[in-house]
C-alpha positions in Angstrom: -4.3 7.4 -13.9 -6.5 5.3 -16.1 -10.1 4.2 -14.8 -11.2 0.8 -14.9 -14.7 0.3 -15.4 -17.1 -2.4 -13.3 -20.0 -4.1 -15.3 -22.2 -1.1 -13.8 -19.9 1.0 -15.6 -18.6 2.6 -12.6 -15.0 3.9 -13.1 -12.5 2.5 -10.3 -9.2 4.1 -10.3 -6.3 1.8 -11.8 -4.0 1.1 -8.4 -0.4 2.7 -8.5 1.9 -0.5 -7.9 5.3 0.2 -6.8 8.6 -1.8 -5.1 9.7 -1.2 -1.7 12.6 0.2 -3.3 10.5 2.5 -5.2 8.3 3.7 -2.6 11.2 4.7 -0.4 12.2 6.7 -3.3 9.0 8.6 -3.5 8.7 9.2 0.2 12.0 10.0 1.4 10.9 9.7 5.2 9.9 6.1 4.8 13.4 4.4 4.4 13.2 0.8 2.3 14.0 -0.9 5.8 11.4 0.5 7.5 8.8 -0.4 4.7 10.3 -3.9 4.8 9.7 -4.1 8.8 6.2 -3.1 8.2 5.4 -6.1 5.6 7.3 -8.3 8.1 4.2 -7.1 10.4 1.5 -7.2 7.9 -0.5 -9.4 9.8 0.0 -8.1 13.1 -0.2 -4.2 12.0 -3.0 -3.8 9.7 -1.4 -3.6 6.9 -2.4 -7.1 5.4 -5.6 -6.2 5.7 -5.5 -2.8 3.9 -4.8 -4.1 0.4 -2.0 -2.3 0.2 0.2 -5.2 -0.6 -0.3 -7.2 -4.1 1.7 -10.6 -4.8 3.0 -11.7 -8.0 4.6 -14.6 -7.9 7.6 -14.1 -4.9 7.7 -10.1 -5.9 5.7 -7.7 -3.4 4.4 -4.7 -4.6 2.5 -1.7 -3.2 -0.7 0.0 -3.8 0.8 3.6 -3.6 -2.2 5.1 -2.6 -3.8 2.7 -0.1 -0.5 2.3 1.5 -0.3 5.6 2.1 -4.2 5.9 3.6 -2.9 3.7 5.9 0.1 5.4 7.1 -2.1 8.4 7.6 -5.1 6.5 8.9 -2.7 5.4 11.3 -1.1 8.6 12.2 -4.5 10.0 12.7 -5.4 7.2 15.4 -8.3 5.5 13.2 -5.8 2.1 13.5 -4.8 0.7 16.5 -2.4 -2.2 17.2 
């Protein structure tokens, strides 16, 4: 993972973007229709407001890593509906 670095020269890790498709690939218990019902509820979840999700245009990506803090935030009980 390449480092991008701030005008302070701090190094922020490069996000991981993936599809839907692609992260149901990578985590075979999260099934593309499940991931799909979750963006439907972004606003309502959390999700949204994680960062998790980038728009380019009409395609939807995801921040690998940051949506999988939040599955795990949320599995931990440190995100409530």
């Amino acid at each position: 993972m390449k480092n991008v670095t701030t005008k302070d020269e701090i190094p922020i890790p490069e996000p991981t973007l993936v599809s839907v498709k692609q992260m149901a690939k990578a985590s075979p218990a999260l099934s593309e229709s499940f991931i799909r019902k979750l963006l439907f509820n972004r606003h309502k979840n959390g999700l949204f407001d994680s960062g998790a999700i980038i728009r380019v245009g009409h395609r939807v990506f995801l921040d690998q890593g940051l949506f999988m803090k939040w599955i795990v935030d949320r599995s931990k009980g440190l995100v409530h509906d």
